[in-house]
SELUM-945326 format. One line per field, with one value per residue (C-alpha): residue number from 1; residue in one letter; chain; x, y, z. Coordinates in steps of 0.5 Angstrom, whole numbers, plus 500, padded with zeros to 3 digits. Each point is the difference from the previous one (the first is absolute). Example, Ala and Ser with C-alpha at 12.3 -4.5 7.8 and 13.67 -1.06 7.14 Angstrom:
<fivos>
pos = [1,2]
code = [A,S]
unit = [A,A]
x = [525,502]
y = [491,507]
z = [516,498]
</fivos>
This chain:
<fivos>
pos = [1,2,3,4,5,6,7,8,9,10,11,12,13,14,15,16,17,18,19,20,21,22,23,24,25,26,27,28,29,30,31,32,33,34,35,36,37,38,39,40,41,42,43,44,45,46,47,48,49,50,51,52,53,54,55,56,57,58,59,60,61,62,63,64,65,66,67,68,69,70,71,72,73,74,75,76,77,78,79,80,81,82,83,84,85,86,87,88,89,90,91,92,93,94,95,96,97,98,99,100,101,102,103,104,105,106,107,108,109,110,111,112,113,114,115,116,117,118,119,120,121,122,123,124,125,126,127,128,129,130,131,132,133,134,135,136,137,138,139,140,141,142,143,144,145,146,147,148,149,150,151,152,153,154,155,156,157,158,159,160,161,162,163,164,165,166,167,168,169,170,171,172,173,174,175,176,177,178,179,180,181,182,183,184,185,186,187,188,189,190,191,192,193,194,195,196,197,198,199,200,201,202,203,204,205,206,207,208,209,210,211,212,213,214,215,216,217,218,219,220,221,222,223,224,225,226,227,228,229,230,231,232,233,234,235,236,237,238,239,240,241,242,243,244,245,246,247,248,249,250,251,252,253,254,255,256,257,258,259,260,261,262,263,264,265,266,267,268]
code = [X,X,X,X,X,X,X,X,X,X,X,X,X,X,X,X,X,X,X,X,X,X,X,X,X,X,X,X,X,X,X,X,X,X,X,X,X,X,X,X,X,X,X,X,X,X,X,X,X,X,X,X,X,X,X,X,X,X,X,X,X,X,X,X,X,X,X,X,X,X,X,X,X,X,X,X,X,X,X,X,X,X,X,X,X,X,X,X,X,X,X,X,X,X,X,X,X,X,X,X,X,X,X,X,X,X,X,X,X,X,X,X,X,X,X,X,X,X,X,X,X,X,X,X,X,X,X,X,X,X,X,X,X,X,X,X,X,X,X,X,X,X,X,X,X,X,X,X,X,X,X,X,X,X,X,X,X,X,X,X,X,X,X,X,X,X,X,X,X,X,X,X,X,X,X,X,X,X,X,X,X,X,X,X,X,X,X,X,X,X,X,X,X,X,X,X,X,X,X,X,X,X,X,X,X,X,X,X,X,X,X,X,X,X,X,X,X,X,X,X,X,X,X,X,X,X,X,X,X,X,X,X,X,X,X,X,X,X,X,X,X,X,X,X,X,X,X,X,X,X,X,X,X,X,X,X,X,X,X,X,X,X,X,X,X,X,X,X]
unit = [A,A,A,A,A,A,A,A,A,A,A,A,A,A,A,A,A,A,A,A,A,A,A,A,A,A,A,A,A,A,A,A,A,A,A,A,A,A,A,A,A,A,A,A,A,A,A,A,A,A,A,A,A,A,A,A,A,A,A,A,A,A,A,A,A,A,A,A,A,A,A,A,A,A,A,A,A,A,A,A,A,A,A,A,A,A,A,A,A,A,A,A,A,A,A,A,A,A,A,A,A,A,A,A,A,A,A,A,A,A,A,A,A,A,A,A,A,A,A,A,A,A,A,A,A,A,A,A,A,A,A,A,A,A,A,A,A,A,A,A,A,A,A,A,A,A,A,A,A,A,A,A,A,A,A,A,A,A,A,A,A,A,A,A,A,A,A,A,A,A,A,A,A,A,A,A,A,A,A,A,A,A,A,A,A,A,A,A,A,A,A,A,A,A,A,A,A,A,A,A,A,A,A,A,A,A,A,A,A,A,A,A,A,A,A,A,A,A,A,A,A,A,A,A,A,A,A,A,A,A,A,A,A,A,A,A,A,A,A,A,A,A,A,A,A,A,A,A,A,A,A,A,A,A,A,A,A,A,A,A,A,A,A,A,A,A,A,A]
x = [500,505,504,491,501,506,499,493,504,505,493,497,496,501,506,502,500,448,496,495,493,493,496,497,504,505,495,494,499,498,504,505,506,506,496,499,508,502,496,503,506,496,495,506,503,493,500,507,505,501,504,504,503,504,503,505,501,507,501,506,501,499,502,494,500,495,500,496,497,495,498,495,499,497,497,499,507,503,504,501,505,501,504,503,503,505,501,503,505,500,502,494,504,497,506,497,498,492,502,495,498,497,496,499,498,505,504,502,505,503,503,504,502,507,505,505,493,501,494,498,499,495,501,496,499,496,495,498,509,498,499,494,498,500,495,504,508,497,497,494,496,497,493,497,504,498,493,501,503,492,498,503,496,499,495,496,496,496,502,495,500,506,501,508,501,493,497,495,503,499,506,502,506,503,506,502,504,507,499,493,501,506,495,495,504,500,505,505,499,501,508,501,494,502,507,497,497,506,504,495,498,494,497,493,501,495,496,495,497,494,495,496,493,502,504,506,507,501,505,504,505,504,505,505,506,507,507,506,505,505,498,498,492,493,497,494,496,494,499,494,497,494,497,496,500,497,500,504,506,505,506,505,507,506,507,504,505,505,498,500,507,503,506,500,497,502,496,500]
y = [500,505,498,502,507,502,497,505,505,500,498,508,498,506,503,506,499,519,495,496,504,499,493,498,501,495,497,499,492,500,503,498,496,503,507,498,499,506,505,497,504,506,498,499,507,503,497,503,496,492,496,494,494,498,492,499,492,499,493,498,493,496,507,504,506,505,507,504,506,505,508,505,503,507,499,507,502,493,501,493,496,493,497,494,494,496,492,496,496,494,498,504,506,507,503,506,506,503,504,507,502,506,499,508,500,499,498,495,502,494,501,495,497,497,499,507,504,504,498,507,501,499,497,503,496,503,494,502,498,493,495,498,506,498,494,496,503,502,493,504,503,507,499,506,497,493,502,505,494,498,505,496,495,495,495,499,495,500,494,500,503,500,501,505,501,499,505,497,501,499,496,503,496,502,502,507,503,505,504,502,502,504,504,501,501,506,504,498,493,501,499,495,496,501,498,494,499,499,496,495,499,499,495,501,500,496,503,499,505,500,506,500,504,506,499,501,495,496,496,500,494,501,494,503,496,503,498,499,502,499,493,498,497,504,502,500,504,500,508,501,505,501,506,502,506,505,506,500,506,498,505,499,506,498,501,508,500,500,493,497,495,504,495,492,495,492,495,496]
z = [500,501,493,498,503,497,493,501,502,495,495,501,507,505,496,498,493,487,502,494,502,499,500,507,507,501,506,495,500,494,495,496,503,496,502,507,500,496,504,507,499,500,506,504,499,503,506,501,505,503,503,496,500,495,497,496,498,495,498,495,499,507,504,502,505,503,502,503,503,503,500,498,493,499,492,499,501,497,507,504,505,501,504,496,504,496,502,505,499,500,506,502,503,498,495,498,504,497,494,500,494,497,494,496,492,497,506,504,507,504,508,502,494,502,495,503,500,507,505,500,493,494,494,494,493,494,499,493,499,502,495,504,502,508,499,503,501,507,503,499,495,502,502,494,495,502,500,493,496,501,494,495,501,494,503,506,503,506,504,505,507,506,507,500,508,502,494,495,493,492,497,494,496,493,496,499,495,502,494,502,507,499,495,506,506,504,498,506,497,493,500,504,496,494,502,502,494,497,504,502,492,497,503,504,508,503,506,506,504,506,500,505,499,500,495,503,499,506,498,492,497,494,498,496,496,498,499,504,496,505,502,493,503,500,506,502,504,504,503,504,503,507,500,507,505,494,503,505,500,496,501,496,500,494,503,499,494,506,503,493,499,493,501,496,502,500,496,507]
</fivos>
């Protein structure tokens, strides 16, 4: 397991590398399962902020690895932190200390990224430079941009109703397309998409997601595919997104320029 962490950081994982309109509201059982889909993102933004746990499950040959995390997102400011756990190592020793993340449009920034940073610094990385737009680069995906990826729907089917975390919802699952959510997104999320679009290829992501009945998302899952170059295996991830606590204060306040590390920062 911590030839696993190391051959995911190496991999890119916590390193340092307008909404659709009109049709019925996102909560309305009735209306077209791909619609019901597309018109989440914009729900979501209206309701304005709620807390978020995060899952990311990476598999490359008989090696798989979880990563997780838990924060608060406020939708309208497209500004969250999470606190993102990497994994033991295999003698079951806690190896890695919570790395914070701030997630800002077009930004991500990492405190306690190791690997000569000083504790006391921030690293920032400009999501729309990473060839997979921080989908998956930092063990977890940004909760809008997870939820915005929902706007290029291709198909939907409604697959019957669910119970996420003690709330009755409507499972929805498809495929969506890259390309077309990047041309959808909030203007925050447009770069770093469409980096992804690019760098995932042209293939369509398979999806599921939970609305509950008021049309919000309360639990979303992606499962992307890409290369190792490094490691010459596909890697398969599994990210999943909880969403709860709508509403609540979600305070979120980006570093100053000088708490900002500007030196190089090790691949490790």
């Amino acid at each position: 397991m911590r030839r696993a962490a190391a051959a995911v950081a190496a991999a890119g994982i916590v390193a340092g590398a307008g909404g659709c309109g009109g049709g019925a509201e996102a909560g309305d059982r009735t209306a077209d399962p791909a619609q019901a889909v597309r018109q989440a993102a914009d729900r979501l933004v209206r309701e304005g902020s709620s807390q978020a746990r995060t899952s990311m499950e990476m598999a490359s040959g008989g090696t798989r690895i979880t990563i997780r995390g838990s924060g608060v997102y406020d939708y309208r400011k497209g500004l969250g932190e999470l606190k993102v756990q990497l994994p033991q190592d295999a003698a079951g020793a806690q190896e890695h200390r919570p790395i914070t993340e701030l997630l800002a449009p077009g930004a991500l920034f990492m405190k306690n990224r190791g690997a000569g940073v000083p504790a006391d610094k921030w690293v920032r990385v400009d999501t729309a430079s990473l060839t997979d737009g921080n989908l998956v680069t930092g063990g977890a995906t940004d909760p809008l941009a997870a939820v915005e990826l929902l706007r290029g729907v291709r198909r939907a089917t409604y697959e019957g109703e669910a119970d996420v975390a003690g709330v009755p919802t409507r499972h929805y699952k498809g495929t969506l397309d890259l390309g077309a959510a990047a041309k959808a997104a909030s203007a925050g999320n447009k770069g770093a998409l469409a980096a992804a679009a690019k760098g995932f290829g042209k293939g369509p992501v398979p999806f599921d997601v939970y609305l509950d009945d008021d049309g919000l998302i309360r639990k979303v899952r992606h499962r992307f595919s890409f290369a190792n170059t490094q490691q010459k295996k596909d890697v398969a991830v599994a990210s999943t997104t909880l969403l709860y606590g709508f509403g609540k204060p979600a305070s979120v306040r980006l570093p100053q320029k000088g708490d900002i590390f500007a030196g190089e920062v090790a691949e490790k």
